[in-house]
Structure formats: structure tokens, C-alpha cells
N, C-alpha and C positions, 0 to 999 in steps of 0.2 A: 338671593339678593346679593348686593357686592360685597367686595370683601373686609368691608369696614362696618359690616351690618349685622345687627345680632341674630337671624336669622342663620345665617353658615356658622356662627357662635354656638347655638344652641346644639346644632350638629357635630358638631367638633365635640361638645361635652359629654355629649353618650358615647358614640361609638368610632367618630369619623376622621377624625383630621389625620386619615393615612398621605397627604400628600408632604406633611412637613414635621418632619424630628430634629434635632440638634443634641449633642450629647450633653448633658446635666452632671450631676453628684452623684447619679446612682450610676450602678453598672450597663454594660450595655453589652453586645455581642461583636460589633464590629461588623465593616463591611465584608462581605466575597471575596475572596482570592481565587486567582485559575486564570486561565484563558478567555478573552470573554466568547462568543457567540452570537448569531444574529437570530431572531427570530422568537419564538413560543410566546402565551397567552400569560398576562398578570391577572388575577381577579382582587380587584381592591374592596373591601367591606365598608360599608357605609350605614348611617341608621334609617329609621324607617322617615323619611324625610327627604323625597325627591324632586327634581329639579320639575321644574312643568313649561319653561320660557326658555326657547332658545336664540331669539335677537337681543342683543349683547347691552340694548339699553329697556330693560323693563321699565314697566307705566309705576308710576309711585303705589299706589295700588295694590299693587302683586307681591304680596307678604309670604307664597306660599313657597314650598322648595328654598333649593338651596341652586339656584339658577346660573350665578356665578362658577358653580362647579361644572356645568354643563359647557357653558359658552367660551371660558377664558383659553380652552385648548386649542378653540377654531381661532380666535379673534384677540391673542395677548394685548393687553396695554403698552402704550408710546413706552413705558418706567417697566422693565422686569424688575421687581422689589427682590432683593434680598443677591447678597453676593457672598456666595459658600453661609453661613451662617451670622453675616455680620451684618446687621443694619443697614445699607448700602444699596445702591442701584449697581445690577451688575451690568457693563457698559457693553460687554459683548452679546447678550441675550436681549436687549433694547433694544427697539425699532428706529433709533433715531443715532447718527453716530457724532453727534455734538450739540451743546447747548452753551448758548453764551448768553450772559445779561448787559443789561447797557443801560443809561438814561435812568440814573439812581433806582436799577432793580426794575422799573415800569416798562422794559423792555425784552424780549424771550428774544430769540433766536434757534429755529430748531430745521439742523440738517436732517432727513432721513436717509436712511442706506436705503444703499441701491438692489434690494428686492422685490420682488414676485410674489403675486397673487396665485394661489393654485392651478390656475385658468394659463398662467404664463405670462398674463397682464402686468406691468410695472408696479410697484407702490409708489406714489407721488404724492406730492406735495397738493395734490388737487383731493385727495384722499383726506387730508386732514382739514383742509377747506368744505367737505362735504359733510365731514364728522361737527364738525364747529355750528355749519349751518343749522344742522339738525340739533343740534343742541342748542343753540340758542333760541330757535324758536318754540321750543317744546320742554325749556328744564323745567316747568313746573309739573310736569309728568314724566321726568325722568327721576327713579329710586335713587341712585346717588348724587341727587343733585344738593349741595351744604350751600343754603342761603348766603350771598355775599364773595361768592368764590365762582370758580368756570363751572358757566360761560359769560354767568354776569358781568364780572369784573373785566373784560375785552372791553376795551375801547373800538379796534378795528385789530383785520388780520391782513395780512398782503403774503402775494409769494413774490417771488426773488425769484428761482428758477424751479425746475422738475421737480426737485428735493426739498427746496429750503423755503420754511415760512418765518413771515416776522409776528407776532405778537406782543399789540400794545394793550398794556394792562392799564386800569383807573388810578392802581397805587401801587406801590412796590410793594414786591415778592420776596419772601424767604427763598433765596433757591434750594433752602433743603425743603422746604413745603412743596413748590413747583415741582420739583423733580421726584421728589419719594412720594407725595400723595396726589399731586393734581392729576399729570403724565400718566400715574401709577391707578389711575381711575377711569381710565380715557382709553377705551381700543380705537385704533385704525377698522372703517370699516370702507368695503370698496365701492366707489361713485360709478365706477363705470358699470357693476352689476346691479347697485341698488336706487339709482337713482330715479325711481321710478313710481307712479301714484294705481296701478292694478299689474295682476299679473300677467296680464294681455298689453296692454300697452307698453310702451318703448320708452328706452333710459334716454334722459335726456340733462339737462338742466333745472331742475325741476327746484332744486335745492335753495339757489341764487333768489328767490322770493320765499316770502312769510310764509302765505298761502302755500306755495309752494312744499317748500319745508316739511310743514304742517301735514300736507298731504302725504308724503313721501313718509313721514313719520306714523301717521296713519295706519298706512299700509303695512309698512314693516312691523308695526307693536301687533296688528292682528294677525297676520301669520305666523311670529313666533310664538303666538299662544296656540296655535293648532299641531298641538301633540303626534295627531294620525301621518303628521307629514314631513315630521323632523329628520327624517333619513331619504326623505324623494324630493323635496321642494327643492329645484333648482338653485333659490338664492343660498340657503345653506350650505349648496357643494365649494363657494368661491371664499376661501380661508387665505388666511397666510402667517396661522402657526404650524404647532408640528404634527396635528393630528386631524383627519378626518373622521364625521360619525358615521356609526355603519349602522349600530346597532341602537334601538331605542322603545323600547316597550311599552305595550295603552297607559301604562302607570307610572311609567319611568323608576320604577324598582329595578330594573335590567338595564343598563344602556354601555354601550361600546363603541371605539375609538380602534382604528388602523391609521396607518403613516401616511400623512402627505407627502406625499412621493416629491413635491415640488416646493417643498423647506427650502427656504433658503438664508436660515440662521443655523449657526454651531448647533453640534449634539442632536445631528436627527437619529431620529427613532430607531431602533435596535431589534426591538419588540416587534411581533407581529402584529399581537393587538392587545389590547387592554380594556378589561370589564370593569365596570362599578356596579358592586351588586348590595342591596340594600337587606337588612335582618331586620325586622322588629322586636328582637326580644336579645341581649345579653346571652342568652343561654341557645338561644340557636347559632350565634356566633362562635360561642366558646367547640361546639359539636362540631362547627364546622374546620374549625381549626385544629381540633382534634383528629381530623380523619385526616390529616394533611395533604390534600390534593387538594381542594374547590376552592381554599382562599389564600391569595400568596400574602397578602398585604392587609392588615386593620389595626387598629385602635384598639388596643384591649381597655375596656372599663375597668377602673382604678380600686373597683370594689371586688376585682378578679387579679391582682395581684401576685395572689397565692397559687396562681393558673403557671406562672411563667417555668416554674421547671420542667414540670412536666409538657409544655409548649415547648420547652429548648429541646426535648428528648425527642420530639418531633418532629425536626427539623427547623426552627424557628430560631430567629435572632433577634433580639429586640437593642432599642434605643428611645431616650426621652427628649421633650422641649416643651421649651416654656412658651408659652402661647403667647403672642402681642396683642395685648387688651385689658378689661378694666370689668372687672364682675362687682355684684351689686345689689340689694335691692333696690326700686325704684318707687319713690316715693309720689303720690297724683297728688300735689300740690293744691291740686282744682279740685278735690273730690267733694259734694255739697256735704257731707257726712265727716269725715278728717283732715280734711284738704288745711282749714284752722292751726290743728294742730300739728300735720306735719310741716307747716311753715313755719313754724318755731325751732329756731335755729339750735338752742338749747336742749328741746328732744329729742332731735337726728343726737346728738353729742353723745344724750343719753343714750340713746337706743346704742350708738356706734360702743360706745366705752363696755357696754354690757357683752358684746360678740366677744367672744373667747377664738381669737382667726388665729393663734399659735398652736392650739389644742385642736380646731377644724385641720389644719394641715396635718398635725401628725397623726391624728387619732381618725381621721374624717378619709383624704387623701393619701395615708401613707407615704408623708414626706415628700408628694409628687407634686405641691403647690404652688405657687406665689405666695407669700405672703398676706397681698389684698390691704396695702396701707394708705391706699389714696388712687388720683387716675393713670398713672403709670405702672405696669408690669416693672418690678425690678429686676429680674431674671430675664424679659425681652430688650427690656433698653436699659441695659448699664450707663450706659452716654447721657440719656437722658432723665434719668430717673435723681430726683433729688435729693440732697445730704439727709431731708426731713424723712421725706420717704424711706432710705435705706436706713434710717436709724429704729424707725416702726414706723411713722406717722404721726399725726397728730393727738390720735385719740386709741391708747395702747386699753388693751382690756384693765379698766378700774370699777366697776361693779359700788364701793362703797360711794367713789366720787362721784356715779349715774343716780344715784340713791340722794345725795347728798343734794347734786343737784336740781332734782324734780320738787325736793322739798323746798328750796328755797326759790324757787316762784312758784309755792302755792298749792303744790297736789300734797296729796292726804297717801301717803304710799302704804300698799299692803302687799310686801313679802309672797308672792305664791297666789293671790289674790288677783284681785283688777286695784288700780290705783286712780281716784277719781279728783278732779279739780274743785278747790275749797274756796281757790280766791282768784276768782274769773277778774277781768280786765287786763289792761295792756301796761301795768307801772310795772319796776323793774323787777320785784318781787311777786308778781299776777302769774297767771297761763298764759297770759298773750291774748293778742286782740283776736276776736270772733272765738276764741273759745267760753265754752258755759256750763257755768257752775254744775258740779254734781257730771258732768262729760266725764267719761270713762277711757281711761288708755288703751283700748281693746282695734286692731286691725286685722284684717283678713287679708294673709298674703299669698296669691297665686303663682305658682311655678310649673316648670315644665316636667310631664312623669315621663316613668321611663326609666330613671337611671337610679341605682341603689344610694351612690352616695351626694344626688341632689336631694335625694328622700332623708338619708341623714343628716347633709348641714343645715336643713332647714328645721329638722327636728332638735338640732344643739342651738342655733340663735333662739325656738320657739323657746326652749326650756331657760336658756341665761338670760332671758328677758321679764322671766317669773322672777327674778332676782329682786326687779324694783317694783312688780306688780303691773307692768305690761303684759298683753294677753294676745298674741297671734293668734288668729286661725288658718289656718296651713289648707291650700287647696291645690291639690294635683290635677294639671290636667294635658291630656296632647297639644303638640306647641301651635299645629292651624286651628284648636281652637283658642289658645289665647291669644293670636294676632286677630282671630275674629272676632274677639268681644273685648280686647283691651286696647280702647281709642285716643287717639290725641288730645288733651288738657290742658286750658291756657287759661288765660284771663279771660280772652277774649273770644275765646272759639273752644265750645264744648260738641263734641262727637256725639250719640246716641250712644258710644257706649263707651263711659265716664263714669261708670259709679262704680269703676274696681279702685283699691284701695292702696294696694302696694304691691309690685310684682315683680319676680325674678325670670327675665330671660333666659340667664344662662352667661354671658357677656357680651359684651360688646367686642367688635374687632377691629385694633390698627391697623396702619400701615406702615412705613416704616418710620415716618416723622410723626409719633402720638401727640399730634396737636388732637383739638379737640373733637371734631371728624360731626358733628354737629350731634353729639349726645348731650352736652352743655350747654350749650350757644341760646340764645332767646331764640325762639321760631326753629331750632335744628330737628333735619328729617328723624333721628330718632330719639328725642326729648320731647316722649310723651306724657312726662307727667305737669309740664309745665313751669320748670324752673328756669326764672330768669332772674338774673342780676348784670346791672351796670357796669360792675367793675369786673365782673369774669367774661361777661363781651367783651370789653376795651382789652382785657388781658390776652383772650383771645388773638382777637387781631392785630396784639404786636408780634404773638406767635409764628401769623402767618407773612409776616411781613417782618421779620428778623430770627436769623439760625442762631443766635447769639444763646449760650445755654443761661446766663443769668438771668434773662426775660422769659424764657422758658420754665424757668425754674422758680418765679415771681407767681405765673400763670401756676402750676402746675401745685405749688403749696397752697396757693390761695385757695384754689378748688376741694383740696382734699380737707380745709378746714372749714370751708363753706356745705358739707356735705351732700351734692345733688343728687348722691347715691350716699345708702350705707353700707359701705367697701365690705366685700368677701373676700377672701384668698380665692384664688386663680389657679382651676387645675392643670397640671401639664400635661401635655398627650406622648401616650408609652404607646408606641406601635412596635409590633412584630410583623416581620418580614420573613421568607423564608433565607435560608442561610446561603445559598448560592443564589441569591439574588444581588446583583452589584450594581451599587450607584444608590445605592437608599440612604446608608446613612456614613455621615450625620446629612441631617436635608436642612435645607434652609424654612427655618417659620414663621420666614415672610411671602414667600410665592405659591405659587397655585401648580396649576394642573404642567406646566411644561417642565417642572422637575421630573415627569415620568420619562421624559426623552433620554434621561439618565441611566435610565435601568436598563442592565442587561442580564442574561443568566451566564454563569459560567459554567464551566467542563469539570 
């Protein structure tokens, strides 16, 4: 999924996120020194969690892999996010070499540079006209698509020349939204190879009508689901970032990447080729890392910490970063069973004040955390992260005050027990409306297995929640099956499968502007448990539509006290690299796959 989706989230929290470190408070190894060299193989480690779609706009649908990881190498986004380690669009690695606003914000302006498609074909300006098409006629089947944003919100697009489009919007734009998350969502894909409705028939126009569109869209969502052909199918070979795929397995547990010979952006590729190989198990990773050949690059799990010396003696270096995003449990608001209760604002409070998230970092992560005090990473966006937030949040561990407060509206609390509702109705002293009398505090919360220390923090919120006589049940299970039975919950629209109760992905993922990326929003692509309120919409969309950090920062408290999650600390990803490997770190831990262009081995 993209990269603001908890699907590459969850990946990132076992084993994965070897594509971006940044240095932190712990120690690190430092990059390579020497001469650099051109050429040898990297194998980067990944979890058991692979890509399966490799057209760069999957169908909303397509919950499985980490798909994102596969595509962004052929087909980067208009916004490379992330400049050396700092929040930022880096303006040399962007496809576009200027953007200006006009007509209070409700106006874009976007030059592209003047490069090549791998074919040797121009990028133009007819390329983002064909991207747009297709996106508009089809975002309700596009995975990234955030209700209320592009491509809805175009009024019209026009070109100016080869290069430049105009873009008029319905309302004005933040242009750090525009730039850091819309751009930053959006690949260029090319009209002149895909404009087309079978693989027999001729690129045409096809785009410039609905029908059209649609057709053309069609086509390409079903060929990038055929696995057998992601390294032979014609449209695949026609990129224009820095990597072509070579290699790609029935399973996509194997797959590999060599240099577009025909890059025509800074920092091509050095490497000769580069593998992403996938582990199922922590402990075949650690063996493999151990022999020091077969893997240059992964993730070490945080619950192998104790691994790193004897990894450094191995040749290995490592470095940390703080992930951009926002963990959580998530509450089914709509659940016919607790949905009642967990819409009681007062509960989430309770529940939250009872997480002990100071003692989950040191004792749970090894000081490798975020803190987890609301919906901004502090350690990803300094900038943006608010005075409430770096101070702890709103709701710091108080255990008596969660105790205190269940009793006074109305539950019968039992210490170590379950704690049950005495005085059902909705006055200020009640349980809240649609709850009833003799209702027990008991939830079943689902998360992702696999990893030692999601097995632990789920086991420290289940036990500090016996504090007030709340009672988790804790269920592990593989992450494609909880996207396969954990469905979308609203008011208005119940899924078949709606009767899970509270569920931990793993987190969710920014981009460089943590507006809300529709985990909040009424109706957002992943706010499935169905939480909506009026004034965190409205908050919302002044987000997107002003950089100003005090409105930011309005939004951004407001939420963490409304709790649509109940915030976890945020672990960081430690990767080890090998030591003559240069250009790794520190990485930036906002981009993707074309930071590998970086890497070289030295002498």
C-alpha cells in the first residue's frame, strides 16, 4: 500500500524499514570511508510481507503486501519527501523543478524537468495530464485516494507548454500539504506507453474521456496484479526512476532491481543490483546476519538489541530513526457488541491514563521509542509536533485518576476483576448512552504476530488495564489475515466483517506534512473503526489549506484529546548495514526506495 498506510507500517515494525535510518540518542556506527567503487550486490531483509501489485496505483482493495515498496523505485512521486534528514522536499531528487501558488492558494503551477522516460521518450507535461485523467476518473478505486483532496478537489488542469501544468483547485492549498503530501502521493506514469485499453491494441487518447479513463485504468489495475509477468510485461520496462526490475519471484519473497541505465535525476545507481529478500521468523534473520555474507542491510527487531555486538564484530554498523507516524489501538466505534462503550469519551481517557507508554519505551523498546503522546511522532516532526504533545500529552499515566473516573459515571470497579455498569443511561454521572446495566469492561484486541516486542506491549496495556478492572483479550494473528476480517465501521456502512472490537495494526505512516492522511477524517481510507467528529473535520481542513503551525497545532491537540486512537509509543527502526557500505547512513525517514541510489561499497 502507499506510504501513508499502515500496511508498509506494520512491515516496518518487525523487520523492515531498511530503506530509512536517521541518527537518534543512541549510538551508531557511522558511515564508510574509502574510495567509493561501482558496482556489487546489496540484499536488503524485509518481513514475511510482500509486495503482490506492481502498477503504481493499486484498487482500494488490495490490502495485501507492501506494494509501495515494489513500485516507488520504477515510478518515484512528482515530491521526493525527505531532504538529508529533515522534513522537507528535496528539490533536486523531484520531478518537477518549480511550483508556484497564485489566486489565494487555489492555484498550482508545476514546471517539470526536462527528463526521460527509460524508452528515451521526454517526461511532459501530457504525462501528468494522463496521470490526473486517470485519477480522476477512477479515485474511488484508487488505495490512496483521502476523500476531499486530489483529484477531487481540481476544478480543471491545463498545460502551458511541454513541461508546465496549471492546476486549479476548489479551495486553497497549504502549500506544505501540496508539496510534502499530495506531489508526494502522485507518480508520473507515462501516456505514450500506457495509454492504452488491451495489450494488443494501440496507445492512443484514450485517457481524455470517462469511459475512456476507466478503460485504460482497467487494464492497468489487472496487469499489475499478474505476478508471473512483472519482469516481462512490456509496460513495466518504461520507468523513469533509478531502477529497473529484474528479479521477482511466484511469491515475491525474492525480488530485485538493476540500474536504469537511462536516470536522468542526480545519484544514479552505483550498485549493480540490489535484492529484497524476505525472512519469516526474527531468528532466521539474526543467522543470517550472522554469517555475514547473504544480507548487507535490515532491521534488526528491538527485542534483539542485545544482538548488536556481536553484529558489529561482524562487520556490521548500525544507526536509528524515528519513524513518521502515529501507533495506537483502534477503537470499532460501530461494533454492535462495544461500539456503545467505546464512544464514550471518558473511557478511551480511562483506558489511555491506565497505558504506562514511559515504561513501554524503556522496558518494552529499549529506549528505541517515540513516546506515543498523541497523533504526531515527536522525534519525526520537531516542527510540527505540539508544546501539549512534547510535554507528554494530554492523558500522562494516572491509573488512580482512570479508577476515579469510571466510578463517577457509574461502573462498579473491580481491581484485577472485570468492572461492570451500575448506572446505565446517558446523565452526567451514567455510562453513557446505549450502554446497559450489568455491561462488562471486557474487549478483545487483535494485533499483528510475529514480533517479540508487539507481543510484549500488548501484554503491559492488557495487565495496567486490570488496574481499573478492564479486561483485554489479546489475539495474535498474521497481518493478511487481519486486513481480511477487520472491516470498515461507520454509522452508516457496516462491512461483514465488523464484529472485531479493537485492533492494533502496528501504525500508521506520514508523510512529511502529518496532517491527518485520512486515519481521522469522517469517511478517511483508513478510519476503520468509524470515528467522526465535526470539529476534527473542520480542524482538519484548515490543516490542509494553511502551513501556519498554530492551526496545526489547534488540530493536532484537539485530536490527541478526542482520542480516535489509544496512543502507543512509536518504535524506532535500528538498522545494520554492513561497514563498507556508504551512503546508508544517516537516511532520511521520509523516502523510499531511491535512497538506494545512494549506496556504494568502498575499497
Amino acid at each position: 500500500m502507499g506510504k501513508s498506510r499502515r500496511v508498509a507500517a506494520l512491515i516496518a515494525l518487525a523487520l523492515a524499514l531498511a530503506v530509512a535510518a536517521c541518527s537518534s540518542g543512541h549510538g551508531s556506527g557511522g558511515s564508510a570511508t574509502g574510495q567509493p567503487t561501482r558496482g556489487g550486490t546489496v540484499t536488503v531483509a524485509w518481513n514475511d510481507a510482500q509486495p503482490n501489485f506492481i502498477f503504481p496505483f493499486p484498487p482500494a482493495t488490495n490490502t495485501d503486501g507492501y506494494n509501495a515498496n515494489l513500485s516507488e523505485y520504477l515510478w518515484p512521486d512528482l515530491s521526493y519527501d525527505g531532504e538529508g534528514s529533515q522534513s522537507a522536499v528535496d528539490p533536486a531528487k523531484s520531478l518537477y523543478s518549480s511550483l508556484s501558488y497564485s489566486n489565494g492558494n487555489k492555484t498550482v503551477t508545476m514546471t517539470l524537468k526536462d527528463w526521460k522516460w527509460s524508452d528515451g521518450q521526454p517526461i511532459t507535461s501530457r504525462d501528468f495530464i494522463f496521470t490526473y485523467n486517470l485519477l480522476k476518473a477512477n479515485y474511488q478505486n484508487w488505495i490512496n485516494y483521502i476523500p476531499g483532496t486530489f483529484p477531487t478537489d481540481v476544478s480543471s488542469v491545463s498545460v502551458t507548454n511541454q513541461h508546465t501544468a496549471v492546476i486549479n483547485l476548489t479551495a486553497p492549498t497549504s502549500p506544505a500539504f501540496f508539496a510534502d503530501d499530495v506531489l508526494n502521493n502522485v507518480p508520473l506514469i507515462p501516456q505514450h506507453a500506457w495509454d492504452r485499453e488491451s495489450a494488443a491494441g494501440a496507445v492512443g487518447n484514450y485517457d481524455q474521456t470517462a469511459s475512456g479513463a476507466k478503460a485504460v485504468y482497467a487494464f492497468l489495475q489487472k496487469q499489475g496484479s499478474q505476478i508471473s509477468s512483472f519482469t516481462t510485461n512490456p509496460l513495466w520496462k518504461v520507468v523513469d526512476g533509478p531502477w529497473t526490475l529484474s528479479t521477482f519471484n511466484s511469491d515475491g519473497s525474492l525480488y530485485g532491481y538493476v540500474p536504469n541505465q537511462h536516470y536522468s535525476g542526480p545519484d544514479k545507481p552505483r550498485l549493480a543490483k540490489l535484492l529484497n529478500q524476505s525472512f519469516t521468523t526474527s531468528t532466521a534473520l539474526i543467522d543470517a546476519l550472522r554469517s555475514g555474507s547473504s544480507v548487507q542491510v535490515a532491521s534488526l527487531p528491538l527485542d534483539d538489541v542485545n544482538q548488536l555486538g556481536e553484529l558489529k564484530s561482524a562487520g556490521y554498523s548500525n544507526a536509528t530513526r524515528a519513524i513518521p507516524g502515529v501507533a495506537g489501538l483502534e477503537p470499532n466505534f460501530y461494533n454492535a457488541q462495544v461500539g456503545p462503550l467505546l464512544q464514550q469519551l471518558y473511557l478511551r481517557q480511562a483506558m489511555e491514563e491506565l497505558i504506562n507508554r514511559p515504561q513501554i519505551v524503556s522496558k518494552v523498546y529499549n529506549g528505541y521509542a517515540d513516546p506515543g503522546n498523541g497523533p504526531v511522532s515527536v522525534k519525526a516532526y520537531p516542527t510540527w509536533a505540539s508544546p501539549l504533545e512534547k510535554a507528554g500529552g494530554p492523558y500522562p499515566y494516572k491509573p488512580a485518576a482512570a479508577v476515579a473516573l469510571l466510578k463517577a459515571h457509574g461502573w462498579n470497579v473491580v481491581p484485577n476483576g472485570v468492572s461492570t455498569c451500575v448506572k446505565p443511561g446517558s446523565g452526567a454521572a451514567d455510562c453513557g448512552a446505549g450502554v446497559k446495566a450489568g455491561q462488562k469492561l471486557e474487549f478483545q484486541v487483535i494485533y499483528g504476530s510475529g514480533t517479540d516486542t508487539t507481543d510484549e506491549e500488548n501484554a503491559a496495556v492488557q495487565s495496567s488495564e486490570r488496574q481499573a478492572g478492564i479486561k483485554l483479550d489479546l489475539k495474535a494473528e498474521p497481518f493478511n489475515t487481519i486486513v481480511g476480517t477487520v472491516g470498515e465501521c461507520t454509522a452508516k456502512s457496516h462491512t461483514q466483517n465488523c464484529g472485531w472490537q479493537i485492533v492494533e495494526f502496528g501504525y500508521d505512516e506520514f508523510l512529511l506534512y502529518p496532517s491527518d492522511n485520512g486515519v481521522f477524517a469522517t469517511g478517511g481510507p483508513e478510519n476503520l473503526g468509524g470515528y467522526s467528529d465535526p470539529r476534527t473535520d473542520s480542524l482538519i481542513t484548515a490543516t490542509l489549506q494553511s502551513s501556519s503551525t498554530s492551526t496545526f497545532f489547534q488540530y493536532e491537540d484537539y485530536v490527541a484529546q478526542q482520542l480516535p486512537f489509544l496512543w502507543l509509543p512509536l518504535r524506532e527502526g535500528l538498522q545494520i548495514y554492513k561497514s563498507n557500505l556508504a551512503g546508508v547512513a544517516p537516511l532520511n525517514p521520509f523516502s523510499g526506495g531511491e535512497n538506494f541510489s545512494d549506496w556504494y561499497y568502498t575499497k
